[in-house]
VEXDREN-2710 file (C-alpha; in Angstrom, 1 decimal):
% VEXDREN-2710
k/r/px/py/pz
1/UNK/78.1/-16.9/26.2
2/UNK/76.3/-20.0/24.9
3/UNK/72.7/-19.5/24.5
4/UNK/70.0/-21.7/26.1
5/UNK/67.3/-24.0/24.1
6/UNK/64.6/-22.4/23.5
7/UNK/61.1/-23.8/25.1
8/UNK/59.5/-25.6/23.0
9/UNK/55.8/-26.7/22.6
10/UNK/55.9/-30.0/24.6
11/UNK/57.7/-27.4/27.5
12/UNK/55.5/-24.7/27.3
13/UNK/54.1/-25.8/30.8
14/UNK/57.2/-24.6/31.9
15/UNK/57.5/-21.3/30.0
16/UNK/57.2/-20.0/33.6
17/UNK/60.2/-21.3/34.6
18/UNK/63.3/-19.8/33.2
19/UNK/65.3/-21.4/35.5
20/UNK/64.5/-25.0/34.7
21/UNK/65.7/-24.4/31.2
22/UNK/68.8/-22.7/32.3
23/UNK/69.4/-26.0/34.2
24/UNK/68.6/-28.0/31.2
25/UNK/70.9/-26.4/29.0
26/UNK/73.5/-25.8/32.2
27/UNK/77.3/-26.4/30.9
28/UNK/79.9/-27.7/33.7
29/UNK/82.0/-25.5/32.7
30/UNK/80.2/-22.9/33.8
31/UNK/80.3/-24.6/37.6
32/UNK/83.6/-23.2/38.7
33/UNK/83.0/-19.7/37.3
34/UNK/79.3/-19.4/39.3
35/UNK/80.7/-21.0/42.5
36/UNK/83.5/-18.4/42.6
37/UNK/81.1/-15.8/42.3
38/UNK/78.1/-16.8/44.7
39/UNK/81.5/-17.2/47.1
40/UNK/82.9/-13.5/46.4
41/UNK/79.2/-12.3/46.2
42/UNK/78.3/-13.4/49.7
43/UNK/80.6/-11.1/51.3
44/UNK/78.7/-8.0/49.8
45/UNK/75.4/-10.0/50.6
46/UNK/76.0/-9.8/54.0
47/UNK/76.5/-6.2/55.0
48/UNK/74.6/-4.6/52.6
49/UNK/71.1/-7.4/53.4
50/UNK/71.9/-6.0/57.5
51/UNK/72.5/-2.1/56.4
52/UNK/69.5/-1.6/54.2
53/UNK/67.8/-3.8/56.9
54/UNK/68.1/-1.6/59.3
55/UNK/68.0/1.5/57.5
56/UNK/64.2/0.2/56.6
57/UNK/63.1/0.2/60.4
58/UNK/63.7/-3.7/61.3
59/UNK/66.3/-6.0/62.6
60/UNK/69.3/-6.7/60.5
61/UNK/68.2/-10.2/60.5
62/UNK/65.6/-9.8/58.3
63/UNK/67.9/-8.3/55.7
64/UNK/69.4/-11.9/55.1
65/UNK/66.2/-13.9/54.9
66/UNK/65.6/-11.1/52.7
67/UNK/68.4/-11.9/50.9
68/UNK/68.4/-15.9/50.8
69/UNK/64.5/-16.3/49.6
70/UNK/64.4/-13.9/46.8
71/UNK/67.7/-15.8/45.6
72/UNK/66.6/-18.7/45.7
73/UNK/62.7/-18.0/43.9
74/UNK/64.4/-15.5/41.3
75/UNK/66.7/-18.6/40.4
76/UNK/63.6/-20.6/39.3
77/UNK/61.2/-17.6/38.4
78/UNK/63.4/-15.2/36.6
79/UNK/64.4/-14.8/33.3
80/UNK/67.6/-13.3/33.5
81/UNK/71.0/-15.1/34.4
82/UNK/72.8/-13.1/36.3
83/UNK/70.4/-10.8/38.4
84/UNK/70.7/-10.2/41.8
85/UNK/68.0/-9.6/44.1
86/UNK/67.5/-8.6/47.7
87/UNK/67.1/-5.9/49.7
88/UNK/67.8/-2.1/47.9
89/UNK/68.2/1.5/49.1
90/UNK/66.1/2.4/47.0
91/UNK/63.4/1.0/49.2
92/UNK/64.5/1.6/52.1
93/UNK/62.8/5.1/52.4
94/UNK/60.0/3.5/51.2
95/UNK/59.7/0.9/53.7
96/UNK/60.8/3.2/56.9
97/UNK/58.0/5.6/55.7
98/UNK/55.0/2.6/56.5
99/UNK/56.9/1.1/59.2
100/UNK/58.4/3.6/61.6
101/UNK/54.7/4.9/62.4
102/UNK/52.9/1.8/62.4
103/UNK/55.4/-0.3/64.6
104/UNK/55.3/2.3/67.4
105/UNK/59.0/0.5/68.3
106/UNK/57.7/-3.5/68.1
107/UNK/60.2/-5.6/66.6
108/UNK/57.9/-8.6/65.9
109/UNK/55.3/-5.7/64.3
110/UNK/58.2/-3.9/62.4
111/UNK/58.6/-7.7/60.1
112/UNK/55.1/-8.1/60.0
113/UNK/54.4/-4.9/58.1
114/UNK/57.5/-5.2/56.3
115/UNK/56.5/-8.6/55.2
116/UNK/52.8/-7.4/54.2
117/UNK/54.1/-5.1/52.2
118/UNK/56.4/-7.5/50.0
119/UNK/53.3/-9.7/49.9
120/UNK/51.6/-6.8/48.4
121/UNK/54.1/-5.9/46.0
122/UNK/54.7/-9.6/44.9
123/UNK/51.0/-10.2/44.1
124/UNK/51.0/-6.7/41.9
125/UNK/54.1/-7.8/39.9
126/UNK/52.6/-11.0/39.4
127/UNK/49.5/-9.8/38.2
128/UNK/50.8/-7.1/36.0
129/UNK/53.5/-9.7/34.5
130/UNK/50.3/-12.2/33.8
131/UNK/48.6/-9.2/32.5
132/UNK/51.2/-7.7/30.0
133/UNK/51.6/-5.1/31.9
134/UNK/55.3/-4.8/31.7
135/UNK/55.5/-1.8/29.9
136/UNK/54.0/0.4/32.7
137/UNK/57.3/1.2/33.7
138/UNK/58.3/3.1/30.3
139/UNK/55.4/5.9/31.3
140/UNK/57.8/7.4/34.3
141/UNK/59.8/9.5/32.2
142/UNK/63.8/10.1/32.8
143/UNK/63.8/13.6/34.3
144/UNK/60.7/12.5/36.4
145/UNK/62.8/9.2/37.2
146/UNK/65.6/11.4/38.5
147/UNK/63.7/13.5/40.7
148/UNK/62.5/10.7/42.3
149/UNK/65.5/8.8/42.9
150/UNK/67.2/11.9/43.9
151/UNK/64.6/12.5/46.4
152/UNK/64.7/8.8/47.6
153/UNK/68.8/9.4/47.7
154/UNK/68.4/12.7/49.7
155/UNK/65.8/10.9/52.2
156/UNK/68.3/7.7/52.6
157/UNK/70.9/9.9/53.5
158/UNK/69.2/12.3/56.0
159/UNK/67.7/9.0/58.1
160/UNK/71.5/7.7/58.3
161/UNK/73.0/10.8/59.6
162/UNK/72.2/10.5/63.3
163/UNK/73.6/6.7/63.3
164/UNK/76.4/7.8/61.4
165/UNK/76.8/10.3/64.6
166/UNK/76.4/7.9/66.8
167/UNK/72.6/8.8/68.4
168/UNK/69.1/8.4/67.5
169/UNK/66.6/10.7/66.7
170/UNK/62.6/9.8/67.0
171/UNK/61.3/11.9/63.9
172/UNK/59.1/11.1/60.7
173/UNK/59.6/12.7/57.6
174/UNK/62.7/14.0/56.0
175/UNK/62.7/17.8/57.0
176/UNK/61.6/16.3/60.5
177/UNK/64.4/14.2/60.8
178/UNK/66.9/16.9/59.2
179/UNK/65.9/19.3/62.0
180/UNK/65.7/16.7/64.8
181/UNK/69.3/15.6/63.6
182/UNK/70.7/19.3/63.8
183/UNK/69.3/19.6/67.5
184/UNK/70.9/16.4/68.7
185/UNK/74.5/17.6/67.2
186/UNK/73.9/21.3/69.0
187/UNK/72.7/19.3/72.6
188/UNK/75.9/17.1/72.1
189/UNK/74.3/13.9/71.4
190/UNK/76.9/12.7/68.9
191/UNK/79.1/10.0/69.6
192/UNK/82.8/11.4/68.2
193/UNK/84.4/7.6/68.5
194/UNK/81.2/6.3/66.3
195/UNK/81.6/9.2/63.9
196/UNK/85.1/8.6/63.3
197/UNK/84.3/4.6/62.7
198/UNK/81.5/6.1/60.6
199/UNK/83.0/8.9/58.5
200/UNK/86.1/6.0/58.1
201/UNK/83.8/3.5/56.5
202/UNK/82.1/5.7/54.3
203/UNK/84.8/7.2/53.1
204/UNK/87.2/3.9/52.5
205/UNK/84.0/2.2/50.1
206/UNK/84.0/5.7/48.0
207/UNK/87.5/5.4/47.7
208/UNK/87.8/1.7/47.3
209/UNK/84.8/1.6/44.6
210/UNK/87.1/3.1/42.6
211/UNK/88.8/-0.2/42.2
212/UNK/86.0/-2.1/40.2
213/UNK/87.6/-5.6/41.2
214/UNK/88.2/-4.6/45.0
215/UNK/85.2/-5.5/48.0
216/UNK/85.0/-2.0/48.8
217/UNK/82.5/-2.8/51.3
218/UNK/83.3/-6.1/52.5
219/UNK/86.7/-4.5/53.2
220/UNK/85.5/-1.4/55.1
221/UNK/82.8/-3.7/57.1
222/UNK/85.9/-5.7/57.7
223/UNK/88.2/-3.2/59.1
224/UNK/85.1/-1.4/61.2
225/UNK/84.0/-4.5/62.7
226/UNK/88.0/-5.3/63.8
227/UNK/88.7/-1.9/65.3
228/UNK/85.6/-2.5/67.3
229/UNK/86.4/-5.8/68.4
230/UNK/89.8/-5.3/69.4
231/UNK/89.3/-1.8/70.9
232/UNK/86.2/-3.4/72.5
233/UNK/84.7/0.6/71.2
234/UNK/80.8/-0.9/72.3
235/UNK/82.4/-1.0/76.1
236/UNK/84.6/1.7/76.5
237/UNK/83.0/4.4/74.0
238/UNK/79.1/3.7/74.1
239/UNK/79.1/3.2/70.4
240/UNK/76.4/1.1/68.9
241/UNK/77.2/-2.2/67.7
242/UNK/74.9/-5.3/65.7
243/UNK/75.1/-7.8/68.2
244/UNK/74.7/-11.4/68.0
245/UNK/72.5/-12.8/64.9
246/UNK/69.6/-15.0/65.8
247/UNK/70.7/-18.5/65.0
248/UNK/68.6/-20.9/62.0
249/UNK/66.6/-19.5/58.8
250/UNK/64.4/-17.9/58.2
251/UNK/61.2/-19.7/59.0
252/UNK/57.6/-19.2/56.8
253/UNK/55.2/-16.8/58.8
254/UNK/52.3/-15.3/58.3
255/UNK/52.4/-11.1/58.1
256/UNK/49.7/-10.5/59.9
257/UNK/48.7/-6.6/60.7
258/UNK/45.7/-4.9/61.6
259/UNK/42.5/-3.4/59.9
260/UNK/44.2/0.2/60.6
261/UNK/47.6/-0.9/58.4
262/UNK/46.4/-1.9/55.4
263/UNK/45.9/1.1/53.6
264/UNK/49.4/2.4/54.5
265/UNK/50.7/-1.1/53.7
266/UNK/49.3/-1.4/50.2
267/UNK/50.2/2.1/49.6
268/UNK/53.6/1.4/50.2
269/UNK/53.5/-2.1/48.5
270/UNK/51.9/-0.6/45.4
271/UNK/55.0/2.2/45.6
272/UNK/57.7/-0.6/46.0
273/UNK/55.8/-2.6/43.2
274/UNK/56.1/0.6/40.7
275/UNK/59.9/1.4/42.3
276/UNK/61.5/-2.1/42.6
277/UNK/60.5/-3.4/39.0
278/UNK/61.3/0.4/37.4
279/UNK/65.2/-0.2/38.6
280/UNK/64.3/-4.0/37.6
281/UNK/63.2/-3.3/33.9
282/UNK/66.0/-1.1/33.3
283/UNK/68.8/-2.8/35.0
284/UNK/67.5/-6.4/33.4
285/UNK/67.6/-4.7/29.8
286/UNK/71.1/-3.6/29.8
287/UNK/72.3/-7.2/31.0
288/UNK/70.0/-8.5/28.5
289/UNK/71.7/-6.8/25.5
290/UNK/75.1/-7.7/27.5
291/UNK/74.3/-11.4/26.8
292/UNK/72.7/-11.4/23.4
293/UNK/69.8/-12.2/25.0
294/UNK/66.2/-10.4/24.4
295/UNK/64.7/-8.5/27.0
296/UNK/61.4/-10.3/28.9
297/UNK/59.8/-7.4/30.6
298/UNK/57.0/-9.5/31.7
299/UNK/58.3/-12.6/32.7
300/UNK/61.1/-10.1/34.9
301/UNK/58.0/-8.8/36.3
302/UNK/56.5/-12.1/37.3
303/UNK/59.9/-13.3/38.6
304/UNK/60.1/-10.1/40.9
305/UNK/56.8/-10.6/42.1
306/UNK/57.3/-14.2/43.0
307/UNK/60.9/-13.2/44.6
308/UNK/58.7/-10.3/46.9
309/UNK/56.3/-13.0/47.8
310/UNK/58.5/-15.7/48.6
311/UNK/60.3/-13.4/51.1
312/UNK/57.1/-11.9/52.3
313/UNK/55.6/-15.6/53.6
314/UNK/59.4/-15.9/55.2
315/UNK/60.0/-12.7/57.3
316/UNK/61.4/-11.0/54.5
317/UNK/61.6/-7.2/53.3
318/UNK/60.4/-5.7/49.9
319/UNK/63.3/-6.6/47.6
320/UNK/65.0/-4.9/44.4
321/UNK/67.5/-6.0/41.7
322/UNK/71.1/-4.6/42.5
323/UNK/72.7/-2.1/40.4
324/UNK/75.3/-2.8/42.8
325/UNK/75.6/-6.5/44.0
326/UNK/75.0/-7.5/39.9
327/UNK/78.3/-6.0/39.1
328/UNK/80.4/-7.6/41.6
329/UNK/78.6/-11.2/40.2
330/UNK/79.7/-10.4/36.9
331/UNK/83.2/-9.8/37.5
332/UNK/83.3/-12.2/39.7
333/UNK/82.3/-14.3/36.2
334/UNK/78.6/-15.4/37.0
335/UNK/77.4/-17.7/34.3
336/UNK/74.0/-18.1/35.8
337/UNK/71.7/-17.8/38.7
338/UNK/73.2/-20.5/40.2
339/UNK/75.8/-18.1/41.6
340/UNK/72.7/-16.2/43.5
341/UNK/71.5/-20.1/45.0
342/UNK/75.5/-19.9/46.5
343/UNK/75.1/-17.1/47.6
344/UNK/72.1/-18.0/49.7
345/UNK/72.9/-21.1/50.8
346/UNK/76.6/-19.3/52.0
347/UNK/74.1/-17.1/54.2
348/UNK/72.2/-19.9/55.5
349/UNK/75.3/-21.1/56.3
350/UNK/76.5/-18.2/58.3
351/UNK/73.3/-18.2/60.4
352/UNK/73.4/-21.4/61.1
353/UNK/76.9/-22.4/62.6
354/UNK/78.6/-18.9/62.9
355/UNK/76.2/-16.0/64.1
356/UNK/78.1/-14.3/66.3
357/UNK/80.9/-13.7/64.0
358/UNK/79.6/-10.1/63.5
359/UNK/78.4/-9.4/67.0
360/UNK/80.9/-6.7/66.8
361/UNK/79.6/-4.8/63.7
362/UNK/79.2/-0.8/64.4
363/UNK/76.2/0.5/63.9
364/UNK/77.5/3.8/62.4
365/UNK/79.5/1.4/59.8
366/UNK/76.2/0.1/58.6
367/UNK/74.4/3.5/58.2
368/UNK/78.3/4.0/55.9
369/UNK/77.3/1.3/53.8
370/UNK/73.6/3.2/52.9
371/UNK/74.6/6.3/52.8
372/UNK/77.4/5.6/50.4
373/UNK/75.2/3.3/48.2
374/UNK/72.5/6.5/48.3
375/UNK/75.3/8.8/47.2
376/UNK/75.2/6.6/44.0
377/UNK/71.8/6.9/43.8
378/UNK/72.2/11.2/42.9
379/UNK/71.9/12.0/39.4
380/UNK/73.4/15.4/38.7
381/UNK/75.3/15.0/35.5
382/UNK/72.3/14.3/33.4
383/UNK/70.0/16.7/34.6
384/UNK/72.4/19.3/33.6
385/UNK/72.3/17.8/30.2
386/UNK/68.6/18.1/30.2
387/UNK/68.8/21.6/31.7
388/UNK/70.7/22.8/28.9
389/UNK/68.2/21.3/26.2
390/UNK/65.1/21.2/27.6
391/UNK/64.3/23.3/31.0
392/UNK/61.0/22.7/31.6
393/UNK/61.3/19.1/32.1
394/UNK/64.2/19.8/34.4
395/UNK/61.9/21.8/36.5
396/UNK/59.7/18.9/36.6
397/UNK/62.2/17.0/38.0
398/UNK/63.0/19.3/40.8
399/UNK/59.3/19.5/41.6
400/UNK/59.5/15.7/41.7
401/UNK/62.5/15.9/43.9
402/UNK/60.6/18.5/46.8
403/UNK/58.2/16.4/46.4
404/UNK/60.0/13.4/47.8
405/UNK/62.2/15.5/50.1
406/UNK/59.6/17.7/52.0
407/UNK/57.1/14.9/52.1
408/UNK/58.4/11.4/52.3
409/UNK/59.0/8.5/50.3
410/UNK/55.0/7.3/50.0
411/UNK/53.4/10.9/49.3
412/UNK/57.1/11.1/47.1
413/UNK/55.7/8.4/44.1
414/UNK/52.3/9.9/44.5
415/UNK/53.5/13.2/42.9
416/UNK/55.5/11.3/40.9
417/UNK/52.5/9.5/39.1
418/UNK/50.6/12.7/39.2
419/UNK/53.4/14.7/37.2
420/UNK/54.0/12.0/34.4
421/UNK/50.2/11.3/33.6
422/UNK/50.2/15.0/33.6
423/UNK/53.3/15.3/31.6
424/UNK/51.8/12.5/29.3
425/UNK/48.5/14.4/29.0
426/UNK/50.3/18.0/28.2
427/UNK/51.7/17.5/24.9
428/UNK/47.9/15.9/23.4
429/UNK/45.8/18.5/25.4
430/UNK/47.5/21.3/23.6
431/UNK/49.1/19.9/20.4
432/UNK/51.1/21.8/17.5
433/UNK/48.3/22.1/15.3
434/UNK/48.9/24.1/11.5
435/UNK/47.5/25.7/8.4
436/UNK/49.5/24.7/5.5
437/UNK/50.6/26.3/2.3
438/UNK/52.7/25.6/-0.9
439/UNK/56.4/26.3/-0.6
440/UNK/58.1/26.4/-4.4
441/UNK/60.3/23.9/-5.0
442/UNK/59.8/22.3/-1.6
443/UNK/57.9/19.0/-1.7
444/UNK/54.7/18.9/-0.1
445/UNK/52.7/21.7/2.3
446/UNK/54.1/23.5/5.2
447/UNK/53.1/25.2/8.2
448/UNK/52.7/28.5/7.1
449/UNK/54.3/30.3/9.7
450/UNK/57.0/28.6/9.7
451/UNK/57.7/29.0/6.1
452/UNK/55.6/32.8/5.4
453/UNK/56.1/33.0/1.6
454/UNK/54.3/29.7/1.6
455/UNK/51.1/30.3/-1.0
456/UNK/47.6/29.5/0.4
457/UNK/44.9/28.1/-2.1
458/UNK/42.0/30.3/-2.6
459/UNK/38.7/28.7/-0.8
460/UNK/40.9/26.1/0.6
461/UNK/42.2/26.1/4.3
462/UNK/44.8/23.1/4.8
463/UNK/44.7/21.9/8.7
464/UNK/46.9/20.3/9.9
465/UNK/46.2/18.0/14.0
466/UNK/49.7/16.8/15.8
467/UNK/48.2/14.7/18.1
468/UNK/45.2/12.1/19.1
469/UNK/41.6/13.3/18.8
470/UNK/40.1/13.0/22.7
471/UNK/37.9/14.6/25.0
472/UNK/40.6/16.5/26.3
473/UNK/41.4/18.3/22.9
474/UNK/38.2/17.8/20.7
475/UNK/37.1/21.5/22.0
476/UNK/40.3/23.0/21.1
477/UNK/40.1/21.2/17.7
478/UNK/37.3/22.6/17.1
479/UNK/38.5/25.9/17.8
480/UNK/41.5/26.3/16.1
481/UNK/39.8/24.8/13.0
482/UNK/37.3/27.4/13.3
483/UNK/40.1/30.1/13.8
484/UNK/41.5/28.9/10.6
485/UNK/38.8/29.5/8.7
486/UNK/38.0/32.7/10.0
487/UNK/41.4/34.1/9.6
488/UNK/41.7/32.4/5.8
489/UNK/42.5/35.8/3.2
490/UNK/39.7/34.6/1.1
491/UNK/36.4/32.9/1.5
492/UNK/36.4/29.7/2.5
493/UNK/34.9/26.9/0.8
494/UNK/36.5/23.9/2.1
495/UNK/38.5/22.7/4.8
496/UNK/41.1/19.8/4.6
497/UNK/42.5/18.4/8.2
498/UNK/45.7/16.7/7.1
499/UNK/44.8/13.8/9.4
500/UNK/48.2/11.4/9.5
501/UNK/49.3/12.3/13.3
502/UNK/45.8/11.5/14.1
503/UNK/46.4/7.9/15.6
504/UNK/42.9/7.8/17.4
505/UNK/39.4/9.6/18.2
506/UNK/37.4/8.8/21.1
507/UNK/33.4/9.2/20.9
508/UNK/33.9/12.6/22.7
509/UNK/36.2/14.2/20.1
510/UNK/33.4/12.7/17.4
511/UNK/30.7/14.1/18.2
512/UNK/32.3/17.5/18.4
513/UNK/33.8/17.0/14.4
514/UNK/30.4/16.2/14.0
515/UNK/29.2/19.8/15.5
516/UNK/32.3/21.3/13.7
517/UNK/30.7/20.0/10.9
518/UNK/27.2/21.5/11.2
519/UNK/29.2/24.8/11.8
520/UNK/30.8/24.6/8.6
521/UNK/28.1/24.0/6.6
522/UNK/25.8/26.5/7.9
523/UNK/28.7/28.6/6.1
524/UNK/28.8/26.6/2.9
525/UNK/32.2/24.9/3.7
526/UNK/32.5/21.4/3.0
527/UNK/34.8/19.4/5.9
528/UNK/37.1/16.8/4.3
529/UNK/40.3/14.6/5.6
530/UNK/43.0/13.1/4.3
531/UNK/45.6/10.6/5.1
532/UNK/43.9/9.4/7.8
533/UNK/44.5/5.9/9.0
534/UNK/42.4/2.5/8.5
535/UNK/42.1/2.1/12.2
536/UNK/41.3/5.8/13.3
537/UNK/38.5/5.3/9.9
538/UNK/36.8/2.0/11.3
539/UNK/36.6/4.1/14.4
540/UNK/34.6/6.4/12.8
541/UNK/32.5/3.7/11.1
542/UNK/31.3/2.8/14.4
543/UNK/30.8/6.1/15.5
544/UNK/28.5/6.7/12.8
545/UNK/30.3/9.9/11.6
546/UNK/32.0/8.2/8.1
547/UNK/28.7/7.6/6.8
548/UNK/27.9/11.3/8.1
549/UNK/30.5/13.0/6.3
550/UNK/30.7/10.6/3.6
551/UNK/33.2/8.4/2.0
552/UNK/34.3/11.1/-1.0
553/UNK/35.1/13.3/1.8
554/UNK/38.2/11.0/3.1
555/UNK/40.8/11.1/0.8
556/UNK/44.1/9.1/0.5
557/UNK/46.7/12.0/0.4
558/UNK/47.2/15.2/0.6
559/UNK/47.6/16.2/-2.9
560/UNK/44.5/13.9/-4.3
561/UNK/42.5/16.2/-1.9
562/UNK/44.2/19.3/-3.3
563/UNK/43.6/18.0/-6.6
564/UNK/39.8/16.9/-6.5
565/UNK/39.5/20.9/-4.9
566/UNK/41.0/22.2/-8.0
567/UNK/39.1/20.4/-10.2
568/UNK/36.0/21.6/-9.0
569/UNK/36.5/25.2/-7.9
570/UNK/38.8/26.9/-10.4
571/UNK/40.7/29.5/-9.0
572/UNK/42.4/32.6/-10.2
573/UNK/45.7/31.6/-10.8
574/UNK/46.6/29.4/-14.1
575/UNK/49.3/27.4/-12.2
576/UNK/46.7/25.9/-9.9
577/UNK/44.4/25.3/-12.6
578/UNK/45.9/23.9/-15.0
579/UNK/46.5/20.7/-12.2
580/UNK/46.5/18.4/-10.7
581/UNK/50.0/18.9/-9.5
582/UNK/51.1/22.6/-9.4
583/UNK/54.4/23.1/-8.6
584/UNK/55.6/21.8/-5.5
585/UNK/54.8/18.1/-6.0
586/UNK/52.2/17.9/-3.4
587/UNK/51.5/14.1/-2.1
END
């Protein structure tokens, strides 16, 4: 594909406007290609903006101003050129989790929160985006990633079943709604005419999506919404159907909730902010490499945000990318986000001169639609993968996936958070850490208990720190250091932390070296380093503890520490001795 000008001083004004240079450098032969596929991308659009709609606690309307306004900003606002946006499964459970309780069954209060929440979520991507922050993303891990979203799957799916069955169930919670589900089918409640439309839909767009150029879901919607019709089903067999669309668009609206909602609401808007630009990041990247074109994490974030608040000021829904919807625009040969603008203007379309055409629409063919696009959602064949290689973190992913599953959505990302700063944290708290010894003809020094013939120096204990000095491991430092020595086969006289894998020290971690140090030398040892980085020493600088120890005691590698050691306590064996570089080549 032909690459866009880049912005240039004169248009650096506009650097927050992708969209305006996609325009400038627009080719018309791209037109036909990104008509064709706003065209073919409105009939997924449709369906798929009323299912997750609905599945998220609010009118199906809602879904397709959900749907036209994020289009329509992300076209202007975000970076890449064939995106999708709109309304996601992913945050469905999300959204159901704030609203369902708040709303008490109010329509009109169901959008408002709804909308407060996108609000909430646009202004946090837009912040973040203006502040860098584009990275935050990265700190979920993939095992912790698939919990959650395996959580979010199972939670999608259990608050579809009863509409799949054709009844309702008035439950919060996913084991609530599971058990509340299981007495409706043994009390009968089920609806055997909906369940058959149901079971028929999901099971035509699994088969269907086999077919990567085939509407698998336009087609089932199709077919479910004709058997309905003709059969009039609604009429003679009680099942639930959409009804009539309100006619216009959407229209701009304050979300206005009480004092009582806004701690659930910017829960929830904070956990669509973190969800929605994760799936975002990810899904933005590998179209990005796709199109030769580089990644712009922050700008993605800042076009997200402005998509949520757009939608959120026009009785919108928190909105996602589409792993989904994105694929169907690319084989439909999107050039740019100008097939997303025909897409929404095709909606607007539909709601203003034919609303009614899916009066007819069964209920349990939407809860189909979600239930098949949460069934993509599971991640199974991985986490076997990371079973095999690595169980522990596998075991955090099932504890991230309880925690979604027994507790909801909201409480769901909270444990989610929890477990990767903790997961983050582990691995620096209680870091590899190694005395070292010479191994014959093998360069360098080595962890002696991974190679025991290694040869320790006499006097001299070689340390070696795999991590970052902090407060959360400066005690432990010490420790081990002081284990070292005392556990040396000869007296010690020196100490040498090999100090490369150090990358930082915090003022906690140096005022404990600085005890370690007074500990030493109340035993006659001398504390040295080596290879320690510039940055980590103008740390110390400030700290006050390089002029402490003294600037002989850093030296630049290993071996010049060995060395100077040798020089100035003579051991036993003439190998050493004799130099500066006993066998072994240390550096």
């Amino acid at each position: 594909m032909t690459p866009l000008p880049k912005p240039t001083d004169a248009a650096a004004p506009l650097r927050w406007l992708p969209g305006w240079r996609t325009l400038r450098g627009y080719q018309l032969a791209w037109l036909r290609h990104d008509l064709t596929a706003g065209l073919v991308l409105t009939t997924m659009l449709v369906p798929v903006g009323i299912a997750y709609a609905e599945a998220s606690g609010i009118g199906g309307i809602y879904g397709l101003y959900a749907t036209i306004v994020p289009l329509l900003a992300y076209a202007l606002f975000g970076p890449s050129r064939i995106l999708v946006l709109g309304p996601d499964s992913a945050l469905a459970a999300l959204i159901l989790a704030v609203v369902a309780p708040l709303a008490a069954g109010d329509p009109m209060r169901a959008v408002a929160l709804a909308s407060a929440m996108a609000v909430v979520s646009g202004l946090v991507c837009i912040g973040a985006g203006l502040a860098k922050l584009g990275f935050v993303t990265e700190l979920l891990s993939k095992p912790i990633r698939y919990g959650y979203m395996n959580g979010i799957a199972l939670t999608v799916v259990v608050s579809q079943l009863p509409k799949l069955f054709g009844f309702s169930v008035e439950a919060e919670g996913p084991h609530r709604q599971l058990w509340a589900f299981a007495q409706g089918l043994l009390s009968g409640q089920s609806n055997g005419i909906a369940l058959a439309i149901g079971a028929g839909t999901l099971a035509g767009i699994l088969l269907l999506q086999r077919l990567p150029r085939v509407p698998a879901v336009l087609l089932a919607v199709v077919a479910a919404t004709v058997a309905a019709a003709g059969l009039d089903l609604a009429a003679r067999a009680g099942i639930s159907v959409l009804g009539d669309l309100p006619q216009g668009l959407p229209q701009p609206a304050l979300p206005l909730i009480g004092m009582a909602d806004v701690g659930p609401v910017l829960l929830g808007g904070l956990a669509v902010a973190l969800v929605s630009f994760a799936d975002t990041s990810v899904l933005s990247r590998v179209y990005a490499a796709r199109m030769h074109m580089p990644p712009a994490p922050n700008q993605e974030m800042i076009g997200l945000g402005v998509a949520n608040l757009a939608t959120g000021f026009f009785q919108g829904m928190p909105i996602s990318s589409s792993a989904s919807r994105t694929p169907v625009a690319e084989a439909a040969g999107a050039r740019t986000q100008l097939t997303g603008v025909v897409g929404a203007l095709a909606i607007a379309a539909l709601l203003l001169w034919a609303p009614n055409l899916l009066h007819h629409l069964p209920s349990a063919a939407l809860a189909a639609v979600v239930i098949a696009a949460a069934i993509g959602l599971f991640e199974v064949a991985d986490l076997r993968r990371i079973y095999r290689i690595q169980q522990w973190e596998f075991w955090l992913s099932m504890v991230c996936f309880a925690g979604v599953a027994l507790f909801g959505a909201i409480p769901g990302i909270g444990i989610a958070v929890v477990i990767a700063v903790v997961e983050f944290l582990w691995d620096g708290w209680r870091p590899h850490s190694a005395v070292l010894g010479r191994v014959d003809r093998v360069k360098g020094y080595h962890d002696i208990t991974r190679y025991p013939q290694a040869a320790r120096i006499p006097g001299l204990v070689l340390f070696r720190w795999d991590a970052p000095l902090f407060f959360a491991n400066a005690e432990l430092f010490r420790d081990r250091v002081l284990a070292a020595v005392a556990s040396s086969p000869t007296p010690v006289r020196w100490v040498v932390v090999a100090a490369e894998p150090v990358t930082s020290v915090d003022v906690t971690a140096a005022d404990i070296v600085a005890e370690l140090d007074d500990s030493l030398l109340a035993e006659n040892i001398e504390l040295c380093f080596a290879e320690m980085k510039d940055p980590v020493k103008d740390k110390l600088k400030r700290f006050g503890l390089f002029a402490r120890l003294g600037a002989e005691t850093f030296y630049p590698t290993l071996g010049e520490a060995v060395r100077t050691y040798l020089r100035s306590h003579p051991v036993a064996w003439e190998d050493w001795e004799d130099e500066a570089e006993p066998p072994g080549r240390p550096d």
